[in-house]
mmCIF file of the N, C-alpha and C atoms, coordinates in Angstrom:
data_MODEL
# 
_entry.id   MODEL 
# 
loop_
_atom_site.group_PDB 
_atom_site.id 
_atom_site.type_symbol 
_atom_site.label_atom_id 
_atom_site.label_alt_id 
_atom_site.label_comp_id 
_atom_site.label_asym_id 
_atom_site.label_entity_id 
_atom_site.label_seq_id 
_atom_site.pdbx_PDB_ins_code 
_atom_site.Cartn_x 
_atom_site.Cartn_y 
_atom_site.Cartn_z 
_atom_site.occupancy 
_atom_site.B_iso_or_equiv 
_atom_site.pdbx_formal_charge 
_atom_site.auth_seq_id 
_atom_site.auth_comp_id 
_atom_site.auth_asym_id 
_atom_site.auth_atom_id 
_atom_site.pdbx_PDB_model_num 
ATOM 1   N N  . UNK A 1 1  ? -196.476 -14.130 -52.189 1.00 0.00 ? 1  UNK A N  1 
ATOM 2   C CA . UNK A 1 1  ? -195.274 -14.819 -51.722 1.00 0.00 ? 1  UNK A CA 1 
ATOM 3   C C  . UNK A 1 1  ? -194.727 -15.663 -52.852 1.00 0.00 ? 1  UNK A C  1 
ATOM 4   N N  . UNK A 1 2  ? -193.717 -15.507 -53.215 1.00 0.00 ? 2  UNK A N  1 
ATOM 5   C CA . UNK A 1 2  ? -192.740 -15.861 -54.341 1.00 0.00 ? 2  UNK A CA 1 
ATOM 6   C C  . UNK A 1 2  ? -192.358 -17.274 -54.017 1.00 0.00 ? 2  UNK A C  1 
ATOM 7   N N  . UNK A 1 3  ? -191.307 -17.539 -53.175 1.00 0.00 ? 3  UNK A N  1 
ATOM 8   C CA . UNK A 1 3  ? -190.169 -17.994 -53.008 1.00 0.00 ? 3  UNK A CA 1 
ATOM 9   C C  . UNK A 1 3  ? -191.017 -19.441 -51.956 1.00 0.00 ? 3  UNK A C  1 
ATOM 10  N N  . UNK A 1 4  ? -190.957 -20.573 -52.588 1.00 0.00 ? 4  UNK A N  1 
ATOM 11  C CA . UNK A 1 4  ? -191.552 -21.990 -52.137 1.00 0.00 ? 4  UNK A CA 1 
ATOM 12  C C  . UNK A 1 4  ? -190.681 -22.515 -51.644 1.00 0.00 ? 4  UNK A C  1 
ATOM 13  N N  . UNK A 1 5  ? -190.608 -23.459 -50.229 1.00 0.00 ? 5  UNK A N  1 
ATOM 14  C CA . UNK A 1 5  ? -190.085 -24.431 -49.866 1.00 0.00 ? 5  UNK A CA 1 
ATOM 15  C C  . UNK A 1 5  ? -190.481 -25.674 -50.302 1.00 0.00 ? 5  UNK A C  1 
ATOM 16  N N  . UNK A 1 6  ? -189.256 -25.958 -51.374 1.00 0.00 ? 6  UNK A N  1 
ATOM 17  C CA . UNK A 1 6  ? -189.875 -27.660 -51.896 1.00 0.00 ? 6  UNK A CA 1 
ATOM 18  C C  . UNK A 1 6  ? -189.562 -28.765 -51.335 1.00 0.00 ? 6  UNK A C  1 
ATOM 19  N N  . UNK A 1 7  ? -189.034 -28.581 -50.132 1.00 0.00 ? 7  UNK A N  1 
ATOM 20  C CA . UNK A 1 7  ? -188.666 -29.527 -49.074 1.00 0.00 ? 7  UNK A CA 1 
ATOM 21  C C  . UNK A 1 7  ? -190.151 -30.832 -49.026 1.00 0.00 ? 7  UNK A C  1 
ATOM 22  N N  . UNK A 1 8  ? -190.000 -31.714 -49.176 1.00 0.00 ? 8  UNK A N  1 
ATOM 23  C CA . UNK A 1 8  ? -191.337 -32.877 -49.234 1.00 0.00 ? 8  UNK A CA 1 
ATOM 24  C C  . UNK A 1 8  ? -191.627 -32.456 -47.419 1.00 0.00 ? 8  UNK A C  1 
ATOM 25  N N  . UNK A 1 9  ? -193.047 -32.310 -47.493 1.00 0.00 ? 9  UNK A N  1 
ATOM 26  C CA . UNK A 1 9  ? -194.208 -32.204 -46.452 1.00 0.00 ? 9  UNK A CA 1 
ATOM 27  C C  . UNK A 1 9  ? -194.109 -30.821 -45.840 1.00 0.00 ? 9  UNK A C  1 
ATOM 28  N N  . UNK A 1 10 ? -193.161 -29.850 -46.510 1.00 0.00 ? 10 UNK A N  1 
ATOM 29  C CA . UNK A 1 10 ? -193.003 -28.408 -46.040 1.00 0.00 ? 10 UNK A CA 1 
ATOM 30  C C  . UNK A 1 10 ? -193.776 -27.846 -46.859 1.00 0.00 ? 10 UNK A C  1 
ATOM 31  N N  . UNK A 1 11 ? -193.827 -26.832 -47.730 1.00 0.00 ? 11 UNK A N  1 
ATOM 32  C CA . UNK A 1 11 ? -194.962 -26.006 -48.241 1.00 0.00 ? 11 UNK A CA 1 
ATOM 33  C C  . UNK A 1 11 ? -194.483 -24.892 -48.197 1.00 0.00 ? 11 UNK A C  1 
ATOM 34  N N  . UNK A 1 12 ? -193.445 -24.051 -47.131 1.00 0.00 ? 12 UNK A N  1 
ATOM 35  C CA . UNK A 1 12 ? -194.123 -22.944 -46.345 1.00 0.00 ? 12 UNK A CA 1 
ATOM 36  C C  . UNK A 1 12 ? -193.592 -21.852 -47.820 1.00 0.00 ? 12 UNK A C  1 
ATOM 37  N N  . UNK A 1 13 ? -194.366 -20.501 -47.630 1.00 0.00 ? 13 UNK A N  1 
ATOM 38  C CA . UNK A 1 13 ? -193.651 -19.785 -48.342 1.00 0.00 ? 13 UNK A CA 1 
ATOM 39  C C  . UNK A 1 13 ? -193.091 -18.162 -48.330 1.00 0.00 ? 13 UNK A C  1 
ATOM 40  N N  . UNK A 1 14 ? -192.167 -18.015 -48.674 1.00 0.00 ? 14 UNK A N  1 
ATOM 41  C CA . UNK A 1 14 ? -191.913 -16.535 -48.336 1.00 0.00 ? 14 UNK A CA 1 
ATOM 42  C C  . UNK A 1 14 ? -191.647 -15.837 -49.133 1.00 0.00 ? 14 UNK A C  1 
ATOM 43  N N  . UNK A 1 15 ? -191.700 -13.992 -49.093 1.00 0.00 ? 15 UNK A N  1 
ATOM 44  C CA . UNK A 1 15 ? -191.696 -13.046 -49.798 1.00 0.00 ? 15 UNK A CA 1 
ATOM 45  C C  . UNK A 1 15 ? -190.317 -12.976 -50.405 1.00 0.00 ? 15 UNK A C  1 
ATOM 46  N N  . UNK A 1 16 ? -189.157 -13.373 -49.777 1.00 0.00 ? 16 UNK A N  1 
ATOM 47  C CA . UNK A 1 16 ? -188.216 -12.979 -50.081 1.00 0.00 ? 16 UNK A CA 1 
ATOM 48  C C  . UNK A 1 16 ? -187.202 -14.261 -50.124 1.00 0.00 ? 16 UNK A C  1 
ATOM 49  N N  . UNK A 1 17 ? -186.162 -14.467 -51.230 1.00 0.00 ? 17 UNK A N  1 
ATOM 50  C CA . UNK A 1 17 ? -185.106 -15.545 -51.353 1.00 0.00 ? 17 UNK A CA 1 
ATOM 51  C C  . UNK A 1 17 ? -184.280 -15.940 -50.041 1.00 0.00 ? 17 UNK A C  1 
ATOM 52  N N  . UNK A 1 18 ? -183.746 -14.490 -49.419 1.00 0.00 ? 18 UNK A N  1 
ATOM 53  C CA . UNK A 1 18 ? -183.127 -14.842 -48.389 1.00 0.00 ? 18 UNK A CA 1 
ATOM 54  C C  . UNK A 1 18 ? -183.715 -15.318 -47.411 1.00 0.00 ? 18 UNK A C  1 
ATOM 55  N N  . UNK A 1 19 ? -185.151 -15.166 -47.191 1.00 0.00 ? 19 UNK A N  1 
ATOM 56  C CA . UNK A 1 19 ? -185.397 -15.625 -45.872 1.00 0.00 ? 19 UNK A CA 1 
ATOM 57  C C  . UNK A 1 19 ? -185.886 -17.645 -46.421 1.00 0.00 ? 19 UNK A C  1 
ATOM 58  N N  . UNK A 1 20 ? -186.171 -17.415 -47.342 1.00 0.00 ? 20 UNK A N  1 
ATOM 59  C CA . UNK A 1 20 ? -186.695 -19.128 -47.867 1.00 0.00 ? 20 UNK A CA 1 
ATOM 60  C C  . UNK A 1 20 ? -185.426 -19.773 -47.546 1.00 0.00 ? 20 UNK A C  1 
ATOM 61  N N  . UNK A 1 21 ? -183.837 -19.683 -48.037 1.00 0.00 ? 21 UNK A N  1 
ATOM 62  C CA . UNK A 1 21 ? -181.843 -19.798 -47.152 1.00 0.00 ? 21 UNK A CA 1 
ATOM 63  C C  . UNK A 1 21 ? -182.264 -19.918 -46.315 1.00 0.00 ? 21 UNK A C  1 
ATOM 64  N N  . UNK A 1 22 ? -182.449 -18.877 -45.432 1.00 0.00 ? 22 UNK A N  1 
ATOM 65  C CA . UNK A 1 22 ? -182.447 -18.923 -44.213 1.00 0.00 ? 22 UNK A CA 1 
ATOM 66  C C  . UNK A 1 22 ? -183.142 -20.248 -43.567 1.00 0.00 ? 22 UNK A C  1 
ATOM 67  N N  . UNK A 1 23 ? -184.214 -20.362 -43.794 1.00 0.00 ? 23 UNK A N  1 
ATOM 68  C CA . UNK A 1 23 ? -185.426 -21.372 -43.594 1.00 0.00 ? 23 UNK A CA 1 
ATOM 69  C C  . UNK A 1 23 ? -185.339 -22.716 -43.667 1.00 0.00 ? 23 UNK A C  1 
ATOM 70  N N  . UNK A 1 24 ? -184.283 -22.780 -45.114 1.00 0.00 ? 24 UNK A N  1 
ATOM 71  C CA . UNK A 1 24 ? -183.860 -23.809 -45.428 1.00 0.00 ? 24 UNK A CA 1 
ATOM 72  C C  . UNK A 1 24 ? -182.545 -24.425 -44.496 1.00 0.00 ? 24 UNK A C  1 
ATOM 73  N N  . UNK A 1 25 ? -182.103 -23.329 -44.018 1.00 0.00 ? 25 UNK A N  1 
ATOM 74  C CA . UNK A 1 25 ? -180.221 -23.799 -43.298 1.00 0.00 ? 25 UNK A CA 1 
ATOM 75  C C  . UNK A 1 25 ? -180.639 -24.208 -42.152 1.00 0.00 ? 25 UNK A C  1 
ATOM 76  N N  . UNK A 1 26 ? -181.506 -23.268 -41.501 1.00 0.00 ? 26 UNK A N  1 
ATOM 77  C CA . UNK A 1 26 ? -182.073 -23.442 -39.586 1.00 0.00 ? 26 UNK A CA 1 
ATOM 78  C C  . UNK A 1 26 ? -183.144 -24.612 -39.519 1.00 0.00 ? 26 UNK A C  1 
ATOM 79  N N  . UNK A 1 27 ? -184.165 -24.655 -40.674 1.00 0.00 ? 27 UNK A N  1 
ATOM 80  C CA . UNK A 1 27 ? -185.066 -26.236 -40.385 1.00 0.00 ? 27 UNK A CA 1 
ATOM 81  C C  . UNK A 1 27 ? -184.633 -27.181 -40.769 1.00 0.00 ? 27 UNK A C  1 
ATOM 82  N N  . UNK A 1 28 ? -184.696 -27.129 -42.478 1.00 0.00 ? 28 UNK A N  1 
ATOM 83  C CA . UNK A 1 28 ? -184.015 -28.818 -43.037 1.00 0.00 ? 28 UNK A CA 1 
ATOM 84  C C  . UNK A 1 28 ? -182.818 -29.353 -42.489 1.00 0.00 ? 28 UNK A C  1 
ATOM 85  N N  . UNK A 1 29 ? -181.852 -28.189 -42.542 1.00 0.00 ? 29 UNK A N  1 
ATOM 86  C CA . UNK A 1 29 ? -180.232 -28.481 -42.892 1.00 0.00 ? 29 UNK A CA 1 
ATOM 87  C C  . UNK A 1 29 ? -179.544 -28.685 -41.878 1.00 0.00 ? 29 UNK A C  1 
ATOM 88  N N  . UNK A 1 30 ? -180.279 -28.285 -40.495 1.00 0.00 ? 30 UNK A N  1 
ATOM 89  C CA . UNK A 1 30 ? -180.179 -28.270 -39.305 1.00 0.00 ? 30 UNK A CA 1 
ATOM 90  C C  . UNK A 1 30 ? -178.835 -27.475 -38.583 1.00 0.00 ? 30 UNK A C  1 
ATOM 91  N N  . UNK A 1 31 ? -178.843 -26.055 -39.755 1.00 0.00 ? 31 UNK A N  1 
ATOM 92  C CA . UNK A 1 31 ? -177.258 -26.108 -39.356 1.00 0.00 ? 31 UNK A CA 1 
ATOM 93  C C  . UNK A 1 31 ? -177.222 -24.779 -38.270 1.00 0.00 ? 31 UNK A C  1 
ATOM 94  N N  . UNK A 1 32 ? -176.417 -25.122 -37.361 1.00 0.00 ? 32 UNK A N  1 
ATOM 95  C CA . UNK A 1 32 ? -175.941 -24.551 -36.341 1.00 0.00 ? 32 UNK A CA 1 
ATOM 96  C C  . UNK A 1 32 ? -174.776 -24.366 -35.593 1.00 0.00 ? 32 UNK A C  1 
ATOM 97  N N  . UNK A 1 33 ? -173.956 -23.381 -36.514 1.00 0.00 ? 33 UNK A N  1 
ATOM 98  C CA . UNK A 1 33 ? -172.930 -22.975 -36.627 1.00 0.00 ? 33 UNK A CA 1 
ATOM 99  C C  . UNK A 1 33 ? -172.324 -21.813 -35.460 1.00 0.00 ? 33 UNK A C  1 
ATOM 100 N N  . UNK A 1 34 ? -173.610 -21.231 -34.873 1.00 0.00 ? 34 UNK A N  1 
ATOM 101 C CA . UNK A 1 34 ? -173.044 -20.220 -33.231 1.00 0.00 ? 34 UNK A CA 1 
ATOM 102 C C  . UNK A 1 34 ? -173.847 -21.299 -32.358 1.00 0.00 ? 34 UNK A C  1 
ATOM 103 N N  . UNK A 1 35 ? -172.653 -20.874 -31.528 1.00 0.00 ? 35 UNK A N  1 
ATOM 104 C CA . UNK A 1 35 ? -172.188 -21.874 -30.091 1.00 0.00 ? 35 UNK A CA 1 
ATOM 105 C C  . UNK A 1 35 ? -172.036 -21.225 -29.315 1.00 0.00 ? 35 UNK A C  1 
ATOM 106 N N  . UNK A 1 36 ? -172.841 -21.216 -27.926 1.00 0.00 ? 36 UNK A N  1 
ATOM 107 C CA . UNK A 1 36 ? -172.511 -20.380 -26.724 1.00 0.00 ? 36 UNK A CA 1 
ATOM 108 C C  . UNK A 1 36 ? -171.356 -20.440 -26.584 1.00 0.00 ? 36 UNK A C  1 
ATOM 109 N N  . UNK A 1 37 ? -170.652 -18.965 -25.913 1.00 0.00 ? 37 UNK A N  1 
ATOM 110 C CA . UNK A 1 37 ? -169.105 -19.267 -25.435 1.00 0.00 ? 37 UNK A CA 1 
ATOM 111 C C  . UNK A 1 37 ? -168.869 -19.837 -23.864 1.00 0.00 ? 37 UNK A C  1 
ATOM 112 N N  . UNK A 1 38 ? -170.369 -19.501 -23.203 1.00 0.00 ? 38 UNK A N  1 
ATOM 113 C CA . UNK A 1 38 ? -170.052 -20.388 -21.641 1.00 0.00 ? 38 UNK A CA 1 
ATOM 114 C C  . UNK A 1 38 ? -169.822 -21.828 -21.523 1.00 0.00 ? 38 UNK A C  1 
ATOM 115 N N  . UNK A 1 39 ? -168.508 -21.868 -20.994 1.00 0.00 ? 39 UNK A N  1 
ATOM 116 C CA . UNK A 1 39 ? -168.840 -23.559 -21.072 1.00 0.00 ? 39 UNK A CA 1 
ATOM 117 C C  . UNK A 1 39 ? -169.584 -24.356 -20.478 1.00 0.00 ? 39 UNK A C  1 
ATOM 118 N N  . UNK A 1 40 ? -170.120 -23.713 -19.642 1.00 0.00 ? 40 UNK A N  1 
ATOM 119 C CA . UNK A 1 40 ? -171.323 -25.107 -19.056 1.00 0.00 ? 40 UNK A CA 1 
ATOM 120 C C  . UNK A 1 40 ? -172.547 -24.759 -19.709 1.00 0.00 ? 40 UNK A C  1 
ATOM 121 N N  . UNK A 1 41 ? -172.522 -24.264 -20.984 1.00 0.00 ? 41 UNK A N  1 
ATOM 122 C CA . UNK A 1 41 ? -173.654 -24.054 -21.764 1.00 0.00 ? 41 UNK A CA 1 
ATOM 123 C C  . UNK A 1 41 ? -173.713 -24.834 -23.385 1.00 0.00 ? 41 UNK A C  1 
ATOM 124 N N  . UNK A 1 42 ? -172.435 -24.026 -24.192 1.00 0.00 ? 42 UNK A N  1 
ATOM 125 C CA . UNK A 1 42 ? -172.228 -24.526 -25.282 1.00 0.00 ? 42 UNK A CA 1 
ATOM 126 C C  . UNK A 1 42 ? -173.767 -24.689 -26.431 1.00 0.00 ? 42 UNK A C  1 
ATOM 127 N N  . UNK A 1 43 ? -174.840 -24.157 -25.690 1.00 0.00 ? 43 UNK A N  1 
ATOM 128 C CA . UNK A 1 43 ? -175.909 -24.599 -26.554 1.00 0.00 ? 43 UNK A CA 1 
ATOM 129 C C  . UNK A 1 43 ? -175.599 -24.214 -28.178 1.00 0.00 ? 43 UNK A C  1 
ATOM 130 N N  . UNK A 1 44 ? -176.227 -24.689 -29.005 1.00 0.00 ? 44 UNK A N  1 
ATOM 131 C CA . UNK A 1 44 ? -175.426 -24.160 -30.629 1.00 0.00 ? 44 UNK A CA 1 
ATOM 132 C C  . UNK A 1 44 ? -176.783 -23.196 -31.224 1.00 0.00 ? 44 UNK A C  1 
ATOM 133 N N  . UNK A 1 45 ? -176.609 -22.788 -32.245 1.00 0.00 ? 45 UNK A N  1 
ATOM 134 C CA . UNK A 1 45 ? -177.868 -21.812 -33.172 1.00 0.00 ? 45 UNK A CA 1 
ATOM 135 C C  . UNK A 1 45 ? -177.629 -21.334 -34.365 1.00 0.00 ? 45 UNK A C  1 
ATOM 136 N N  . UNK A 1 46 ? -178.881 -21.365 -35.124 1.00 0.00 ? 46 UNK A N  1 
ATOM 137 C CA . UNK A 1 46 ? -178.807 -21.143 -36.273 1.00 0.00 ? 46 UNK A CA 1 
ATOM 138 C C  . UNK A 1 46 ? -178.069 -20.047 -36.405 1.00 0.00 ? 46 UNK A C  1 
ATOM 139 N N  . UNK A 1 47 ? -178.914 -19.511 -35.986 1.00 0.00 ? 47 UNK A N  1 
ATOM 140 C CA . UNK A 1 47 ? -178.930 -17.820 -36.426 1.00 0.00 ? 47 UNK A CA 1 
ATOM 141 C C  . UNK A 1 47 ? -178.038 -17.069 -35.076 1.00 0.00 ? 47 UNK A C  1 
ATOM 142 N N  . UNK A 1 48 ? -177.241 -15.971 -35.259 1.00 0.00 ? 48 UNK A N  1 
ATOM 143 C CA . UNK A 1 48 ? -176.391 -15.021 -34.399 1.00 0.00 ? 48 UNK A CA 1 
ATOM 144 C C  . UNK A 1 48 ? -176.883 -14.096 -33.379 1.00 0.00 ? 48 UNK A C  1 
ATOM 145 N N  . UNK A 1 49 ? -178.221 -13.751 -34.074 1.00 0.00 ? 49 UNK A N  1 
ATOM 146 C CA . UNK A 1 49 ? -178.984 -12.848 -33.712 1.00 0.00 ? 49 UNK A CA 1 
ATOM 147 C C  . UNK A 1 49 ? -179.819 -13.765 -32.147 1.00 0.00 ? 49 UNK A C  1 
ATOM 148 N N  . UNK A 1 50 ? -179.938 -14.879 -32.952 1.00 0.00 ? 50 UNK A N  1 
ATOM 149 C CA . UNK A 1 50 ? -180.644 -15.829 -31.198 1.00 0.00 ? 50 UNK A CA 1 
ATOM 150 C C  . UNK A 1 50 ? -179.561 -15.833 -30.566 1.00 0.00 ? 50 UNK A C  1 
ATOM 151 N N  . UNK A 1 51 ? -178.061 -16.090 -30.920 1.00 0.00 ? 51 UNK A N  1 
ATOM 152 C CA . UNK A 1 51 ? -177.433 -16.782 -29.983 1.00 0.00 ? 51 UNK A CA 1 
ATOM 153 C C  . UNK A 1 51 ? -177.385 -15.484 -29.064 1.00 0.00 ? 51 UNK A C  1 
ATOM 154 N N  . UNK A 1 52 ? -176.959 -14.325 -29.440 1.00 0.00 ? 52 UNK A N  1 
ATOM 155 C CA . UNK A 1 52 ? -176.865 -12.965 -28.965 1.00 0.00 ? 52 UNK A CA 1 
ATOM 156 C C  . UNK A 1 52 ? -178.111 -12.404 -27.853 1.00 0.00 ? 52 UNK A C  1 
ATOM 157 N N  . UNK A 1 53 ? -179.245 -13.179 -28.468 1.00 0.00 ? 53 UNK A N  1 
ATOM 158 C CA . UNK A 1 53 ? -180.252 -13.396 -26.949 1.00 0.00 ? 53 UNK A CA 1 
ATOM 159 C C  . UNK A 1 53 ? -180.346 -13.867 -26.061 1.00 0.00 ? 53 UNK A C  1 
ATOM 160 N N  . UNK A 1 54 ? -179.683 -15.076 -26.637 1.00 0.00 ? 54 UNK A N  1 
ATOM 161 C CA . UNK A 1 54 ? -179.407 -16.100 -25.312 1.00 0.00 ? 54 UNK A CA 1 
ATOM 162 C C  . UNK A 1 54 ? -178.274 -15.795 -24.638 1.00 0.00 ? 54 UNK A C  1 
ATOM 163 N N  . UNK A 1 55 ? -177.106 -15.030 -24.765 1.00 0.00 ? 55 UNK A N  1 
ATOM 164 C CA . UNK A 1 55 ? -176.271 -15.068 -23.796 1.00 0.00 ? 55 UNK A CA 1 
ATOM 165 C C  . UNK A 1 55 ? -176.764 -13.745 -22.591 1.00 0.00 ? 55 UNK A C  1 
ATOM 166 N N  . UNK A 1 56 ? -177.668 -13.015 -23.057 1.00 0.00 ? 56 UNK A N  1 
ATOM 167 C CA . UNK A 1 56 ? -178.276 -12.417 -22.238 1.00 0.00 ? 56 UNK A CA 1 
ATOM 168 C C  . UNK A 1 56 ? -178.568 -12.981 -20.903 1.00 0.00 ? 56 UNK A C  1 
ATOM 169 N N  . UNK A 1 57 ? -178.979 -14.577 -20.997 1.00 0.00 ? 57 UNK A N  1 
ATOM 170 C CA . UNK A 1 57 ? -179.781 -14.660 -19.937 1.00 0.00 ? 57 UNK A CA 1 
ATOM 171 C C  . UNK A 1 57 ? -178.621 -15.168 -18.921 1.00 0.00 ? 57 UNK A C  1 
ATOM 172 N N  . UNK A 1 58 ? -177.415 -15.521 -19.640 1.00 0.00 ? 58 UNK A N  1 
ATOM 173 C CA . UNK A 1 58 ? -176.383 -15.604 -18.728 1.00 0.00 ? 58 UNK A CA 1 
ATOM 174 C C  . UNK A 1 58 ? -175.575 -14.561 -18.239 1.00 0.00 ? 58 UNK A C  1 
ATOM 175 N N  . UNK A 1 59 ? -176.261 -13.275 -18.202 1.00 0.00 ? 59 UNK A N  1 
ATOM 176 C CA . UNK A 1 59 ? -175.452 -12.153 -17.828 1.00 0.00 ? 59 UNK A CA 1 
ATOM 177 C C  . UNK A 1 59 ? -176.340 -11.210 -16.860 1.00 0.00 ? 59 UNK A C  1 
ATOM 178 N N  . UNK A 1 60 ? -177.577 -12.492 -16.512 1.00 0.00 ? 60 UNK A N  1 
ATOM 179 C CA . UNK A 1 60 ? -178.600 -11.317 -15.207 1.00 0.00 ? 60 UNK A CA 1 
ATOM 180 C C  . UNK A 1 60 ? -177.789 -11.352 -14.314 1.00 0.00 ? 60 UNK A C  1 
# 
């Protein structure tokens, strides 16, 4: 595993650059840029791919 998180008290490490981004935007950076479109939901998420799971559960 290449690619170090030098974030102080993180460590973690991964094989690949993009996923260490990734790692870095959704834990440290806290960023969460998709937003449910229900409005009595609105929950937010890193990543597209979760939010795209979660609206699942509003469509049983």
């Amino acid at each position: 595993r290449n690619y170090l998180c030098t974030q102080p008290g993180c460590g973690k490490r991964f094989k690949r650059a993009e996923h260490l981004k990734r790692h870095v935007r959704c834990i440290h950076n806290h960023d969460r840029p998709f937003t449910c479109p229900y409005p009595s939901c609105q929950k937010p998420f890193s990543r597209s791919d979760n939010l795209t799971q979660h609206i699942k559960i509003h469509q049983r």
